[in-house]
C-alpha positions in Angstrom: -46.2 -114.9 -2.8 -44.2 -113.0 -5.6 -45.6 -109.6 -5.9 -47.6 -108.3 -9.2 -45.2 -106.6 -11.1 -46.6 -105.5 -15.1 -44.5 -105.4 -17.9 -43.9 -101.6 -17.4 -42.4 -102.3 -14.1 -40.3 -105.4 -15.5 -38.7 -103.1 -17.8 -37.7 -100.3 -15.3 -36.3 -103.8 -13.6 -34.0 -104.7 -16.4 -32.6 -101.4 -17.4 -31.4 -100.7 -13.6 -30.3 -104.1 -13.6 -28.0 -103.2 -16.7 -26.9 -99.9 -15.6 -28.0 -98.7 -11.6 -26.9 -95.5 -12.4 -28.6 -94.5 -15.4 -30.7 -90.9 -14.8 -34.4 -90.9 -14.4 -35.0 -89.3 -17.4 -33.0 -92.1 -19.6 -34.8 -94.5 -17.6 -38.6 -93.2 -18.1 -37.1 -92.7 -22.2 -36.4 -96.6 -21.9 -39.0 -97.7 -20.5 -41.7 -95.3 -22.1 -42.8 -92.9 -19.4 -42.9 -89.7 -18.4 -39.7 -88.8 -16.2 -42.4 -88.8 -12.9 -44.3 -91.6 -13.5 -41.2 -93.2 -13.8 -39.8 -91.9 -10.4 -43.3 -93.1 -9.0 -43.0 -96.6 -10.3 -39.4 -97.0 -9.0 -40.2 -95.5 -6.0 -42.8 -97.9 -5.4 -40.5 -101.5 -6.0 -38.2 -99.2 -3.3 -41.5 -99.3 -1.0 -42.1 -102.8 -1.7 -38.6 -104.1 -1.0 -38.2 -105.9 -4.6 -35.7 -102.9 -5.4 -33.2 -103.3 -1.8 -30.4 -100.6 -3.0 -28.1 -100.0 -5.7 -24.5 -101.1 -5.3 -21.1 -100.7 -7.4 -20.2 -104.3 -9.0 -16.7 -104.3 -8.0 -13.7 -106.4 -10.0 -12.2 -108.3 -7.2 -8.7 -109.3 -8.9 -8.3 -105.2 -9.5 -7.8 -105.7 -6.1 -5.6 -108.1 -5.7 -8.0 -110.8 -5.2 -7.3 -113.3 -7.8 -8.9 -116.8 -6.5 -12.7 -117.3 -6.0 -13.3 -120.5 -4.0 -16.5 -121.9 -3.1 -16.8 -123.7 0.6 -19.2 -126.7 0.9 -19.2 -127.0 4.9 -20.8 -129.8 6.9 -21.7 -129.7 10.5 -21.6 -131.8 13.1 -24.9 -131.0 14.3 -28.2 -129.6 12.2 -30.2 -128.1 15.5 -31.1 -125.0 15.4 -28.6 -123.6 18.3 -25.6 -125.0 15.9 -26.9 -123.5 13.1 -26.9 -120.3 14.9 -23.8 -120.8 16.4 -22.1 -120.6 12.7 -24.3 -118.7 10.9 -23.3 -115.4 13.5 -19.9 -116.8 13.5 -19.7 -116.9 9.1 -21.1 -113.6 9.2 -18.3 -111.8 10.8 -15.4 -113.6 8.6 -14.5 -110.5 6.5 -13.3 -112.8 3.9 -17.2 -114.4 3.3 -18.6 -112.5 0.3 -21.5 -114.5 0.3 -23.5 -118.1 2.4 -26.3 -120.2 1.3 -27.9 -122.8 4.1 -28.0 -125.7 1.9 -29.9 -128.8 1.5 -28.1 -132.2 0.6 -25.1 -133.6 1.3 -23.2 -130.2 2.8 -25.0 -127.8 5.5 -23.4 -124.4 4.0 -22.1 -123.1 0.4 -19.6 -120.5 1.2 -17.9 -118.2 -0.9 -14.7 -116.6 -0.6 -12.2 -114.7 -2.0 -8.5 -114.6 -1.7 -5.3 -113.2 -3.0 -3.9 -116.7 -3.6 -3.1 -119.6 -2.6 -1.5 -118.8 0.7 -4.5 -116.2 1.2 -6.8 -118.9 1.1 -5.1 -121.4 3.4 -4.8 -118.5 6.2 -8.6 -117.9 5.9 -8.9 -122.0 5.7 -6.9 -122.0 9.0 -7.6 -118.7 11.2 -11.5 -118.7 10.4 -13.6 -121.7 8.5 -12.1 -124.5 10.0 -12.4 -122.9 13.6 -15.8 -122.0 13.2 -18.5 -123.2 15.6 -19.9 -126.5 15.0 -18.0 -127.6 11.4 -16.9 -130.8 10.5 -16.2 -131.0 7.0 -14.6 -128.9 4.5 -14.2 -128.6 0.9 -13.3 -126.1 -0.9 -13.5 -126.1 -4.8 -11.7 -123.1 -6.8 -13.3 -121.4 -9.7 -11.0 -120.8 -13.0 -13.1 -118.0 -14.1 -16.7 -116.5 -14.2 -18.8 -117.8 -17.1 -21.8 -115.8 -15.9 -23.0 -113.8 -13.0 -26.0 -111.8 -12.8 -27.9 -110.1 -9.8 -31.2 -111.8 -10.6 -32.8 -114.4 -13.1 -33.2 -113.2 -16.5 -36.5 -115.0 -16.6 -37.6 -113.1 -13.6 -37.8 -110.1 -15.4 -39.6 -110.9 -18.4 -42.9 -109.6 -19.2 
């Protein structure tokens, strides 16, 4: 069951949303508080676990990592021990940014980034298709990002 949040605490939301690092005192001036009634209320979705941490949205192809490719993986077996088996196994492959237990026609959405082409079919070879339990592979490569946000817009209304 989703937690009460009022509008008050939907607001502090979508400002650290837009900017994690903005000061308390910006934040309580957004959102119309006083700087520690503001510190409360964020210290409180802290407590609750609806804020987990702040992180630094990093531009993968400043690094050098120009291809985004999404993974739909099929197992040979859906019991819990094989699902195990690759979850631990997909969660050490350095090159796994993030892995959804699906429902459907694939098992796992896996997404990955690489340098290129020849990036990608090392990490194809040496790790996904050598993990425990898999299948099927196919891999479908993103041209660019349209839109990626850390949570729904809608969830923040109010």
């Amino acid at each position: 069951m989703a937690p009460e949040l009022d509008s008050i605490d939907r607001k502090i939301l979508r400002e650290i949303v837009q900017d994690a690092r903005i000061s308390q005192m910006a934040l309580a001036e957004k959102v119309g508080l006083s700087p520690t009634a503001c510190t409360r209320r964020l210290a409180t979705l802290e407590k609750k676990g609806i804020v987990r941490g702040y992180a630094a949205e990093i531009d993968a192809s400043e690094l050098g990592y120009m291809m985004t490719v999404h993974v739909h993986i099929t197992l040979d077996k859906q019991s819990e021990d094989a699902l195990s088996a690759f979850e631990r196994a997909i969660a050490q492959c350095p090159d796994v940014v993030s892995c959804y237990l699906m429902s459907g026609n694939d098992d796992y959405l896996v997404h990955v980034q690489a340098r290129d082409m020849q990036d990608y079919e090392r990490i194809h070879k040496q790790h996904l298709s050598r993990m425990p339990g898999v299948s099927r592979l196919h891999s479908s490569f993103a041209m660019r990002t349209v839109v990626k946000r850390g949570v729904s817009l809608s969830a923040l209304k109010g």
